[in-house]
N, C-alpha and C positions, 0 to 999 in steps of 0.2 A: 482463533487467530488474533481477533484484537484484545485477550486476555494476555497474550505472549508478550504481543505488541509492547502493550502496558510493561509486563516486566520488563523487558529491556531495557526500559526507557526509565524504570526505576534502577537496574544496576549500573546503566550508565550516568546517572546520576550520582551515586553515591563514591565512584570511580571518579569522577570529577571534583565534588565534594573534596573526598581523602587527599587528592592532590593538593588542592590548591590550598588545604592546613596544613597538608607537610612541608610547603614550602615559605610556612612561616616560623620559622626557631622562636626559640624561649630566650628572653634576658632577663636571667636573673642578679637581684640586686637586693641588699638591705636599702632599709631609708632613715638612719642615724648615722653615718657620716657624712655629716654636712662640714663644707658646703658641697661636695662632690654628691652624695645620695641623699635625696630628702624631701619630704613629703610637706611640702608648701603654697597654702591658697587651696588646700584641697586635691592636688594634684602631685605626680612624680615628679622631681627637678632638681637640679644640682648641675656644678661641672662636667663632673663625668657624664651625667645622663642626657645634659643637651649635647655634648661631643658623640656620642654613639648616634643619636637623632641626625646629626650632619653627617657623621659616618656614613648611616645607612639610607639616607636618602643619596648618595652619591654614588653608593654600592651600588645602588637599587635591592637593600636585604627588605624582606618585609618580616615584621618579630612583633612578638606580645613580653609584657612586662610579668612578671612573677617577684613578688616580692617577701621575703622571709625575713624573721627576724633578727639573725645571729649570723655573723660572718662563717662560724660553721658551718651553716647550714647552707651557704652557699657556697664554701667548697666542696658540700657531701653533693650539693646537683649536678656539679662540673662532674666531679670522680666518676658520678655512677648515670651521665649522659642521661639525664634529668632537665639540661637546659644545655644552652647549645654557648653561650659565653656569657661571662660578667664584666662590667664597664668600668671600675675603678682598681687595681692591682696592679702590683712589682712580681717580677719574675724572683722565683725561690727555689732550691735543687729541689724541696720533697714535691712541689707543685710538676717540676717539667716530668715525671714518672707519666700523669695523668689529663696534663694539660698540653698548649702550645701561645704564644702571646704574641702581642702586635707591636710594630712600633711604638715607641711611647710619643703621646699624643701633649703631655704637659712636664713636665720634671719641676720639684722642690725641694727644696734642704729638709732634712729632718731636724727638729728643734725642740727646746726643751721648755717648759714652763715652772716656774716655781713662784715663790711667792717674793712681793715687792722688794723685800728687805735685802733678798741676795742681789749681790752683786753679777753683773755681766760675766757670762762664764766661756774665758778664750779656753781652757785646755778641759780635753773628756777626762784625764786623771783627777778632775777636780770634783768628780763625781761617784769615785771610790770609796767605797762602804757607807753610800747613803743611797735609803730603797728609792727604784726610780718604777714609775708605775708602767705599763706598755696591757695594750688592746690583746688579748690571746689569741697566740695563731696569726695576729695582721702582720701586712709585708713589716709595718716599722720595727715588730719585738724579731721578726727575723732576722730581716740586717742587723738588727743592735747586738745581737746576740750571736751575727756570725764573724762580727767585728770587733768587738768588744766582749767577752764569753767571763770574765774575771768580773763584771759590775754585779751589779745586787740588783737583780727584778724579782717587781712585782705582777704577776698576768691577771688582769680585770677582764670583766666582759667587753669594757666600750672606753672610748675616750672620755668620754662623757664620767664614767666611774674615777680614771688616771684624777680627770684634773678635780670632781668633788675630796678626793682622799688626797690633795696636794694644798686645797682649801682647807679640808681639817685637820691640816697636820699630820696626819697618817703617813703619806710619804714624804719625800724629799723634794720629787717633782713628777713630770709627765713627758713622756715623750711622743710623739706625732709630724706627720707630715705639718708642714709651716701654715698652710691655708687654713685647714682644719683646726688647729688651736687655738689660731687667732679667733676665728668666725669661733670657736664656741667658748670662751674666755670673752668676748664679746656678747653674744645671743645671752648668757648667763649671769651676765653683769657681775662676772669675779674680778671687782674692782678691786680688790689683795693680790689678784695672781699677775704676772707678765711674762713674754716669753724672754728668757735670761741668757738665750745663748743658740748659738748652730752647732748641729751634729756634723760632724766632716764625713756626710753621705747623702747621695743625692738620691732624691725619691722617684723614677723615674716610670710615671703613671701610665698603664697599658689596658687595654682588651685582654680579656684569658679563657681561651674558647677550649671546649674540649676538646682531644684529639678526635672524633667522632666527625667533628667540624672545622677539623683542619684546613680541608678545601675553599675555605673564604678569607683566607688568609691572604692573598693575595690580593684578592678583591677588598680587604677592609687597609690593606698598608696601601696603595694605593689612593683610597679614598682619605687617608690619615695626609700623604702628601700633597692634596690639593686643597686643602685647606688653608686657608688664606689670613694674611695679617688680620686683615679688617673682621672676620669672622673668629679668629679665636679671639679678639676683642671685645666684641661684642657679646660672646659668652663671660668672658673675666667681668664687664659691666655690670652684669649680671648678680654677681653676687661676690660683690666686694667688699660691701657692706651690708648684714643681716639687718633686719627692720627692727628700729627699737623704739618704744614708747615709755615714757618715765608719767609719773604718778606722783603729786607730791601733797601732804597733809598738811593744815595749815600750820602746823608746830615745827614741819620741818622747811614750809618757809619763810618763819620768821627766824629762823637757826641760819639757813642761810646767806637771811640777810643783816644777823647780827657778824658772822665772818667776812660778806662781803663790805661790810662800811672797816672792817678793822684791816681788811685787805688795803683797802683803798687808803686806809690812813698809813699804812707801813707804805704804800708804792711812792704814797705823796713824799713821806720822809723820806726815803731812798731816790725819789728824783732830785730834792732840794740837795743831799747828800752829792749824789752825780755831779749835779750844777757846779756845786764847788772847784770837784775833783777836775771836772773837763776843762773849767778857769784855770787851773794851777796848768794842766797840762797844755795848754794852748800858749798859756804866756813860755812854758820851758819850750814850747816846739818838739813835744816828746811823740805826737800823734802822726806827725806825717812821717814817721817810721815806715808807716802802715799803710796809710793811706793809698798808694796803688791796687794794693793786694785787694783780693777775695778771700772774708775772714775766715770761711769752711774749706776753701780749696787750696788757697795759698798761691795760685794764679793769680794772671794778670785782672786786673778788673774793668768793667766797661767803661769808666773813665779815661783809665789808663791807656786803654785799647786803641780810642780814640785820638788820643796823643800820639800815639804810636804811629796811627795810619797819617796822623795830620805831619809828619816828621816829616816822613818815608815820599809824601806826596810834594814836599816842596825838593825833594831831592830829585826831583824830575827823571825818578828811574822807576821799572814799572815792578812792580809785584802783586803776589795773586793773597787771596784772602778764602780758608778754607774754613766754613760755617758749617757744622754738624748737631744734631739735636737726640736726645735718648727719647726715641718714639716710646709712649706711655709711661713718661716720667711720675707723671701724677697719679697713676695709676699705682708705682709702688710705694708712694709716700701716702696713698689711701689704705692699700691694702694691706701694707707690712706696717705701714707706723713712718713718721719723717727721721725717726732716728736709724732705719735698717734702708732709708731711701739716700741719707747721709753716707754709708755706709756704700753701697754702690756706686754714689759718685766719688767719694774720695779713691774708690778699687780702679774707675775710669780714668780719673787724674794721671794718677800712678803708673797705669800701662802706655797712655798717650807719652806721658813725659819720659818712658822708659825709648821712647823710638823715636823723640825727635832730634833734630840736627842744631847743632849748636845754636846757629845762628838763626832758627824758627824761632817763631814768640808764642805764648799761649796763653788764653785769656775766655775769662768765664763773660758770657756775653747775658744772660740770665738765665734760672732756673734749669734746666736739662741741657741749654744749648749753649756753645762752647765754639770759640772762632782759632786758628792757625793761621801766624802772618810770614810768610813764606816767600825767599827769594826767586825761585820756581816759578815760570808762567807758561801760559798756555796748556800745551802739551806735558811739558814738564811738570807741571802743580797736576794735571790733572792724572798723571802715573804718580805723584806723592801721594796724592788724597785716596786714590785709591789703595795702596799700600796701607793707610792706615784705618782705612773702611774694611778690608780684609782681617786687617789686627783686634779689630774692636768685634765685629763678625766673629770669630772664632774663639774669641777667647772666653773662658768656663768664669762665670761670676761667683759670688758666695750664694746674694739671695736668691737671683732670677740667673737661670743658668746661662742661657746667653739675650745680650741687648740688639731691639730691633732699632737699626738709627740712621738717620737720613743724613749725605752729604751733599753739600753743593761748594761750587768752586768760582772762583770770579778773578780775574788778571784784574789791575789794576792802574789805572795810568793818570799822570799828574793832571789832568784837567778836570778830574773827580774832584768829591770833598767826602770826608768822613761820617756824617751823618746820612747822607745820599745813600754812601755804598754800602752801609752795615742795612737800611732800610731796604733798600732792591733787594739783597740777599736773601735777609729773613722773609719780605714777602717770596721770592721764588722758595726757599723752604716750606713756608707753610703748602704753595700752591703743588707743590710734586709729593708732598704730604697725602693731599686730600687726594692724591689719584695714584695713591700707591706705587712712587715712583721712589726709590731708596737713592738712588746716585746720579746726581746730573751735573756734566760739565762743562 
C-alpha cells in the first residue's frame, strides 16, 4: 500500500511539474539588432526586449528567452510553433499565413545611410540604379521591396554587413529602421557613414506570436496600452546612446593637437574677420532686421515675446498666454542627431502656424517650448489651447511619429508683468510635467 502510495505521489508530481512549464512560452529573439536585441553587460537587452519584460509582467505571461542566430531562424520557430512570439517585427503578407501580431508598441522611419560625401537625400527616385544593401527577409527589405519593387537590392545576412559594404564601397548605402543605424554607425565608429535621408515608410515595431498562441493577444495589446509616458522613457534612456570608449596613441595626439592650435588660429581670424563685419553692419542698422525673430524657427523670440506681453499689459485688456513644451525634446536631438531634432521643430512650427488666427502671436520661448499670445481668455483660451493640443496630438511627424507635449494656459490681466508671468507658467509646466499631467487650464 505504501509502495502505491509513493507512486501516486510521484505521478502527481510530474502532472504538476508539466503544468506549471507549459504555462511558460518561449521568446524567441536574435541578439544583433541592437539596440532593440542585444546581448549587453553579459545579459539579454535592448528596446524590444525590455518592452516585452513590461509587457509581460503586466500580462502576468511567464516565458523563457531562446536565442538564435539568424533572423531566419526565428521565423522557422514561429512557422513550425517552436516558440510561442518574437519581440521586435512589422507585420508582412508572407508572415500573416503563419503568424498573428500585436499592436505596435514603438514606430520609426526607415532611413538610409551612406557615406558623408552625399548629399541629404529628399526624393527615393534619387536612389535608382544604385545598389542599396537591406537585412534578408527583415520587415525593412520587405516594405522596401513592396513599395519600391524597380530599385536595386542587395540582401546581406545583417545590418551590421548593409553598412560594412556602404563603408567599402561596395554599395550605395543601407537601409534600416532609424534607431538601429544610428546606434550601429555609432557602436562602429563609421565616422565616413551618416544617415542621408528618410524612407517615406513608417516602421511600425510589434509582437509576432504564432497563431498556436493567438489567445494572448488580447492580454499582450492590453498590457501594450497601459504602458505609460514615463515608462516608455525610461526604456529610450536606455539606450540612446551605445557606450563608447576612445583609445588614443601618443602620435595621434600630438596630431590632434597640431589641428587643434590651427583650429584655433583660423576661429581667431574669422572672429577678428566677424568683428569687423558686425561694425559695418551695426553702423548701417542692417541687423535689427532680425533681431525679433528666432533664427531656426522664424518666430517670435523671447525678447520679443516679452515686448509683446509688456504692450498688451498696459493696454489694460486682458489676454491669455498659451505655453507648450515637446516632452523629450532632448531626447531626439541625442538620439537622432540636432540636425533630424531641427527638423521636427521646424514640422512643429509649420502645423502650429498653419491653425492660428490672425491676430495670435507665436513665439519660441526656448529649446522645445513655445508660448501663443491670444485674445481668448478664460474658458475661451482654454477651448483654443485645447484645439491645438488636439492638432499637435494627432498629427504623423517625419522622425518621431507622434509628439508627447504638455499645455498650460494662463488669462492675463494688467496688474501682471512680463517676466512674472512667463516665470509662473513655465514653473506650472515643468510641475504637471513631473506628475504626468499633459493639459492644465
Amino acid at each position: 500500500m505504501g509502495i502505491v502510495r509513493v507512486f501516486l505521489i510521484f505521478i502527481l508530481l510530474q502532472f504538476a511539474y508539466a503544468a506549471k512549464n507549459n504555462n511558460i512560452i518561449t521568446v524567441v529573439t536574435t541578439d544583433n539588432w541592437e539596440p532593440f536585441n542585444m546581448i549587453y553587460g553579459g545579459r539579454l537587452q535592448g528596446i524590444g526586449i525590455d518592452f516585452w519584460k513590461l509587457v509581460a509582467k503586466k500580462a502576468g505571461i511567464k516565458y523563457k528567452f531562446k536565442v538564435v542566430k539568424k533572423w531566419s531562424d526565428v521565423l522557422e520557430n514561429i512557422k513550425n510553433n517552436k516558440a510561442a512570439l518574437t519581440v521586435s517585427t512589422g507585420i508582412t503578407d508572407d508572415r500573416k499565413i503563419y503568424a498573428v501580431f500585436s499592436k505596435p508598441y514603438v514606430t520609426y522611419p526607415l532611413v538610409i545611410a551612406t557615406k558623408n560625401n552625399i548629399g541629404f537625400i529628399f526624393e527615393i527616385n534619387f536612389l535608382k540604379n544604385k545598389k542599396i544593401a537591406l537585412g534578408d527577409n527583415f520587415t525593412a527589405a520587405k516594405l522596401m521591396m513592396k513599395n519600391y519593387p524597380y530599385l536595386n537590392y542587395i540582401f546581406v545576412k545583417s545590418t551590421d554587413k548593409a553598412l560594412e559594404m556602404v563603408n567599402n564601397s561596395e554599395v550605395f548605402g543601407a537601409v534600416d529602421i532609424l534607431p538601429v543605424v544610428a546606434y550601429k554607425i555609432n557602436k562602429y565608429e563609421y565616422n565616413n557613414l551618416k544617415v542621408a535621408g528618410e524612407i517615406p515608410i513608417k516602421f511600425k515595431v510589434r509582437f509576432m506570436l504564432s497563431k498556436k498562441y493567438a489567445y494572448l493577444l488580447p492580454k499582450i495589446n492590453k498590457a501594450i496600452d497601459e504602458i505609460t509616458y514615463n515608462e516608455k522613457e525610461a526604456i529610450y534612456e536606455r539606450y540612446i546612446t551605445p557606450v563608447k570608449k576612445y583609445f588614443f596613441t601618443s602620435n595621434e595626439i600630438f596630431l590632434y593637437f597640431l589641428i587643434f592650435t590651427s583650429l584655433m588660429i583660423m576661429v581667431l581670424l574669422w572672429i577678428y574677420s566677424l568683428k569687423n563685419e558686425l561694425k559695418f553692419l551695426q553702423k548701417n542698422k542692417l541687423h535689427d532686421l532680425n533681431k525679433d525673430y528666432d533664427k531656426l524657427t522664424g518666430t517670435l523670440n523671447k525678447e520679443k515675446l516679452k515686448e509683446v506681453i509688456e504692450e498688451k499689459l498696459k493696454n489694460n485688456k486682458a489676454f491669455s498666454l498659451i505655453m507648450f513644451d515637446i516632452r523629450g525634446f532632448k531626447n531626439i536631438n541625442k538620439f537622432y542627431g540636432h540636425h533630424f531634432g531641427d527638423i521636427t521643430l521646424l514640422e512643429l512650427v509649420s502645423l502650429i502656424k498653419s491653425v492660428l488666427k490672425k491676430e495670435e502671436l507665436f513665439a519660441r520661448y526656448k529649446g522645445g517650448s513655445f508660448v501663443i499670445v491670444s485674445n481668448d481668455i478664460e474658458v475661451k483660451a482654454c477651448e483654443r489651447a485645447r484645439e491645438i493640443y488636439d492638432t499637435v496630438k494627432s498629427f504623423e511627424f517625419s522622425i518621431v511619429q507622434n509628439l508627447e507635449s504638455t499645455f498650460v494656459v494662463k488669462t492675463v490681466y494688467s496688474r501682471e508683468n512680463a517676466d512674472d508671468v512667463l516665470e509662473s507658467l513655465e514653473k506650472e509646466l515643468i510641475k504637471i510635467k513631473k506628475i504626468n499631467i499633459f493639459f492644465k487650464c
